[in-house]
C-alpha positions as a Markdown table, in Angstrom:
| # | Residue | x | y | z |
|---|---|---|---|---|
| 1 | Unk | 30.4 | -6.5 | -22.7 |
| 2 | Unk | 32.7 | -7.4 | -25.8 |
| 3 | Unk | 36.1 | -5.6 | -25.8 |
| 4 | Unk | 38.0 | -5.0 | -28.5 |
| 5 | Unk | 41.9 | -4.7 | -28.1 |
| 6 | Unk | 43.8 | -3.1 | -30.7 |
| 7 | Unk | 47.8 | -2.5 | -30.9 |
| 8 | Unk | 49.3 | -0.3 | -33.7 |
| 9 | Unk | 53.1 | 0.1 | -34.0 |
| 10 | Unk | 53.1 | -1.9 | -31.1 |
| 11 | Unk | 52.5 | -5.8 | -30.2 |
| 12 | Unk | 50.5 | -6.6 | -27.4 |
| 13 | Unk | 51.5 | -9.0 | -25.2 |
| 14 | Unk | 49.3 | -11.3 | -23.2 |
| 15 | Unk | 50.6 | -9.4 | -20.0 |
| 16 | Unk | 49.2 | -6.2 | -21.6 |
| 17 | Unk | 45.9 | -7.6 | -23.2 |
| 18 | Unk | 45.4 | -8.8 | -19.4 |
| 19 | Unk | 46.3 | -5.4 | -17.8 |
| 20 | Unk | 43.9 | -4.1 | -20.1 |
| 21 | Unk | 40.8 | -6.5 | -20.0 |
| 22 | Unk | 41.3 | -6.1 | -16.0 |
| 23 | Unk | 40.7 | -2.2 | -16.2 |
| 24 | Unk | 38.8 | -2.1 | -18.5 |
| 25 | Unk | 36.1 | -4.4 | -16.1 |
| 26 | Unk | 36.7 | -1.8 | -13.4 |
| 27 | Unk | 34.0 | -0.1 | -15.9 |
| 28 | Unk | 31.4 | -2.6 | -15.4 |
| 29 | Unk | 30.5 | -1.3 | -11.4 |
| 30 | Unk | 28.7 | 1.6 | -12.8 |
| 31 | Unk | 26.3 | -0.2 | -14.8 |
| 32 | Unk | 26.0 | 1.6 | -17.2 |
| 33 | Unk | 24.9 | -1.1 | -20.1 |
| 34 | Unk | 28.3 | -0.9 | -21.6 |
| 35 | Unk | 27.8 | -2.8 | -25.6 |
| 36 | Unk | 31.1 | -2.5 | -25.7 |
| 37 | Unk | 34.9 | -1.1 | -25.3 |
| 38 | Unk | 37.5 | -0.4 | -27.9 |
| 39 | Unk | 40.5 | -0.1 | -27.3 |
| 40 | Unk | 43.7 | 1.2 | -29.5 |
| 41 | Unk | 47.1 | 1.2 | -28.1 |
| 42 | Unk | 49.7 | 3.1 | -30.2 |
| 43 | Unk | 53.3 | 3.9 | -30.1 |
| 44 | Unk | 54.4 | 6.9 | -31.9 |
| 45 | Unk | 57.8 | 9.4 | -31.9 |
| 46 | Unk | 57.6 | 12.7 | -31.8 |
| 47 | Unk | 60.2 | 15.4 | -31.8 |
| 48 | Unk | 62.6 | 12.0 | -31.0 |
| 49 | Unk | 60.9 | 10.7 | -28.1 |
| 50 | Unk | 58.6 | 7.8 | -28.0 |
| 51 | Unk | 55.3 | 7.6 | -26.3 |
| 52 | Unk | 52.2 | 5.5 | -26.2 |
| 53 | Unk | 49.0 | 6.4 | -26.7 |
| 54 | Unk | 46.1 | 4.7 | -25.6 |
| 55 | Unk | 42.4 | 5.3 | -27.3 |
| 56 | Unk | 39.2 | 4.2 | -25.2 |
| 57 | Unk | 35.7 | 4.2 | -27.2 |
| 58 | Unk | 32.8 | 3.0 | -24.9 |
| 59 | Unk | 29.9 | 2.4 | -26.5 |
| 60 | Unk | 26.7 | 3.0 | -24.3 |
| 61 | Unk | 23.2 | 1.1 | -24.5 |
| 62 | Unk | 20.9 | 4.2 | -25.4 |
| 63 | Unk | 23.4 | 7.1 | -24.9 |
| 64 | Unk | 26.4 | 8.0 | -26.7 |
| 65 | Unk | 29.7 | 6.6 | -27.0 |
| 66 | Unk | 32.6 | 7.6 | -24.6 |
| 67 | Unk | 35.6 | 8.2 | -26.6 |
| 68 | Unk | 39.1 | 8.9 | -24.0 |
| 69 | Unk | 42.6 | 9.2 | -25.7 |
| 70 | Unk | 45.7 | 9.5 | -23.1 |
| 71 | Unk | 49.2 | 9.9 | -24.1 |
| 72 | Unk | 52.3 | 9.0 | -21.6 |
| 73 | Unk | 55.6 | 7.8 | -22.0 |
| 74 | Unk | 55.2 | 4.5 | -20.6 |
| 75 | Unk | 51.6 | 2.3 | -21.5 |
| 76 | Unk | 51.0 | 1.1 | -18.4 |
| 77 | Unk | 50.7 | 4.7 | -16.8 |
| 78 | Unk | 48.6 | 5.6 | -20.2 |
| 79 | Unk | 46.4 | 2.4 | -19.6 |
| 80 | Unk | 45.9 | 3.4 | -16.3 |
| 81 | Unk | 45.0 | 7.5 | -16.7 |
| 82 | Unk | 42.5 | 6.4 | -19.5 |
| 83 | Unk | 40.9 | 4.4 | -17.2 |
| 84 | Unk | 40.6 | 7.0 | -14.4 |
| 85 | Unk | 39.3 | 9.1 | -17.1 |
| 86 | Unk | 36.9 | 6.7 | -18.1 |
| 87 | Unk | 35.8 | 6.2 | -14.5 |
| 88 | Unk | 35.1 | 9.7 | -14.2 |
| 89 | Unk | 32.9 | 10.1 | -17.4 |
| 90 | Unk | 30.8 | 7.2 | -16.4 |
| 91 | Unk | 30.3 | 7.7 | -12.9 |
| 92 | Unk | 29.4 | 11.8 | -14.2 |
| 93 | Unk | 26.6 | 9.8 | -16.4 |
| 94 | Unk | 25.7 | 7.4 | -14.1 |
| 95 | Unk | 25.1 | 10.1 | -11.5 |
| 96 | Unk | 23.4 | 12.2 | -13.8 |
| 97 | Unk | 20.9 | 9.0 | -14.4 |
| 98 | Unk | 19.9 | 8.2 | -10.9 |
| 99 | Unk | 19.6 | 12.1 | -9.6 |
| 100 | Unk | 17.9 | 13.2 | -12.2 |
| 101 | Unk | 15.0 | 11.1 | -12.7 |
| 102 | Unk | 12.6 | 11.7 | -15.5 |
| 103 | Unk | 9.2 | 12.7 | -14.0 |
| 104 | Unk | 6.0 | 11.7 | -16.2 |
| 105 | Unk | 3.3 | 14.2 | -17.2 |
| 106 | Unk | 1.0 | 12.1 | -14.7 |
| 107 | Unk | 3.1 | 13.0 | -12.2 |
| 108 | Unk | 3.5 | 16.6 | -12.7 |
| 109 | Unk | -0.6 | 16.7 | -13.3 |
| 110 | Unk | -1.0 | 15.1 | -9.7 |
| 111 | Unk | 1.6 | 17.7 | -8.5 |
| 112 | Unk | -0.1 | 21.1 | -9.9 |
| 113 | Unk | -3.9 | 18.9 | -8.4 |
| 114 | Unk | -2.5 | 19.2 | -5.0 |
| 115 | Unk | -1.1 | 22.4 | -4.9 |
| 116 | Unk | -4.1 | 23.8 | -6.1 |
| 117 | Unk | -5.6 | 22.0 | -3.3 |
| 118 | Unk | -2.9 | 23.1 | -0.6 |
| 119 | Unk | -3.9 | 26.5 | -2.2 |
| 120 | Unk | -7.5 | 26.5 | -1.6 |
| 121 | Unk | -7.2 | 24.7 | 1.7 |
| 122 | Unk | -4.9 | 28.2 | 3.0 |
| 123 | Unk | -7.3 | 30.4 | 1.4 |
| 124 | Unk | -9.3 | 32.4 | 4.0 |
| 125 | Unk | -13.3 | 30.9 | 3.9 |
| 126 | Unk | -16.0 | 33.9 | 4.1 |
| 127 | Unk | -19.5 | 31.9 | 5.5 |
| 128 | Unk | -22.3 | 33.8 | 5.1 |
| 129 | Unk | -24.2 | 34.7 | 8.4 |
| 130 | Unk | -28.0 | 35.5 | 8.8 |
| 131 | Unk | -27.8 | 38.3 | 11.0 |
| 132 | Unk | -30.5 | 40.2 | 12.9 |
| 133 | Unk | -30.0 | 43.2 | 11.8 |
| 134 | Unk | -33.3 | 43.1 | 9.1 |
| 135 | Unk | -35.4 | 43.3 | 12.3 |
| 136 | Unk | -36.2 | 47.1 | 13.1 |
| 137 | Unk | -35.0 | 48.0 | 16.4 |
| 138 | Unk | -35.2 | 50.4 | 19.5 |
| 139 | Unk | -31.4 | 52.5 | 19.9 |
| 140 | Unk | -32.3 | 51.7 | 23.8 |
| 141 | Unk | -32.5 | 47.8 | 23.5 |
| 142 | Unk | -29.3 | 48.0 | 20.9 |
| 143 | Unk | -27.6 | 50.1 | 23.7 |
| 144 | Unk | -28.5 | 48.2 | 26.6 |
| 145 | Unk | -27.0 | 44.6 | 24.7 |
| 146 | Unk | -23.9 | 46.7 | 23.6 |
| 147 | Unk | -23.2 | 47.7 | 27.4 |
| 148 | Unk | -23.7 | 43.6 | 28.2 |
| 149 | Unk | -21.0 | 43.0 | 26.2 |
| 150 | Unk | -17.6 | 43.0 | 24.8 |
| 151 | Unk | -18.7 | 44.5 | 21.3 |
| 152 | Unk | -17.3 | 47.6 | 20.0 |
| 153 | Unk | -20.2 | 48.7 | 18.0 |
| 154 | Unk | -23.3 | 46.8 | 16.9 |
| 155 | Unk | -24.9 | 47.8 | 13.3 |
| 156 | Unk | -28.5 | 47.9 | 13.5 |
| 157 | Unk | -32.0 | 48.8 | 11.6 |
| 158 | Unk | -34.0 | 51.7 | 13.3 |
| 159 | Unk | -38.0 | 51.6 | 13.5 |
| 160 | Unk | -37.6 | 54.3 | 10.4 |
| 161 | Unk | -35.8 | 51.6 | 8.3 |
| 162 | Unk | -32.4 | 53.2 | 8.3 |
| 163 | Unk | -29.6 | 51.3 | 8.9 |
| 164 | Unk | -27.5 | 52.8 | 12.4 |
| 165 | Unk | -24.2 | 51.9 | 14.0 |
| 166 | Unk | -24.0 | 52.2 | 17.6 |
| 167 | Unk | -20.5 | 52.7 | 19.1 |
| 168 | Unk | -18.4 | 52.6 | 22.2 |
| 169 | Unk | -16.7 | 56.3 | 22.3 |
| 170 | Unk | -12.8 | 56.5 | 23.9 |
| 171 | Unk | -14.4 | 58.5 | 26.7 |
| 172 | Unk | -17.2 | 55.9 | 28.1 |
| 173 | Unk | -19.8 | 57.6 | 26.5 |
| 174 | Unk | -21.5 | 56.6 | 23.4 |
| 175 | Unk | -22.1 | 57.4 | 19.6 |
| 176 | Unk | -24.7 | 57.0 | 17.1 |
| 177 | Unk | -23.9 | 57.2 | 13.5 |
């Protein structure tokens, strides 16, 4: 990381330039590939007061620059809210680089596979049955294995080739349709 100190209207002393160079590697624990930090300290009167202004460009590897600019009356307090500030913004992109993580059009094709699987999977399966019921029939045989069991009705060809439901009645009794 190269940084860049700058004073205008204003000397920098070495215990500034070392108050500065020490925030300004507080910035390195995001990593976030900083190139490289820029930084312009001012002094400027307005309305007859003095006050110091303090500029911060950040320049990112492969995103764009961070640029902070903090006006106080005393540097050191400027110096330091600039690199609060700074903090902020780079922990906001640092966040916004591990949460979000870029998903890859393999990825999302492997994704829609399986939920087109999971889909099928939950999808009721209809097997088809041979059934007995192509064979002609007596209506006495067909009642006879209807009272044997649990079965509601029973569908069934008669010896004329129609096909017959036989069916358990509310009142015991039986009914042919």
């Amino acid at each position: 990381m190269n940084i860049s100190l700058t004073g205008r209207q204003l000397d920098l002393t070495d215990a500034i330039k070392t108050y500065m160079t020490t925030s300004i590697e507080t910035l390195s624990k995001f990593n976030m590939d900083i190139i490289s930090v820029n930084v312009i300290a001012s002094a400027q009167t307005r309305k007859g007061k003095d006050h110091s202004v303090v500029e911060f460009v950040i320049n990112l590897a492969h995103k764009n620059s961070v640029i902070i600019k903090q006006n106080d009356s005393d540097l050191y307090a400027a110096i330091d809210l600039a690199t609060s500030r700074a903090q902020k913004a780079l922990r906001r992109l640092h966040d916004k680089d591990v949460e979000h993580h870029k998903v890859g059009i393999n990825e999302l094709k492997a994704e829609i596979v399986d939920i087109k699987e999971s889909i099928e999977d939950s999808e009721d399966e209809i097997i088809p049955v041979e059934l007995d019921l192509y064979k002609p029939r007596e209506v006495e045989d067909v009642l006879n294995d209807l009272k044997a069991s649990d079965k509601m009705f029973e569908i069934f060809l008669d010896n004329e080739g129609k096909t017959r439901v036989l069916y358990k009645r509310n009142d015991e009794k039986f009914g042919l349709y």
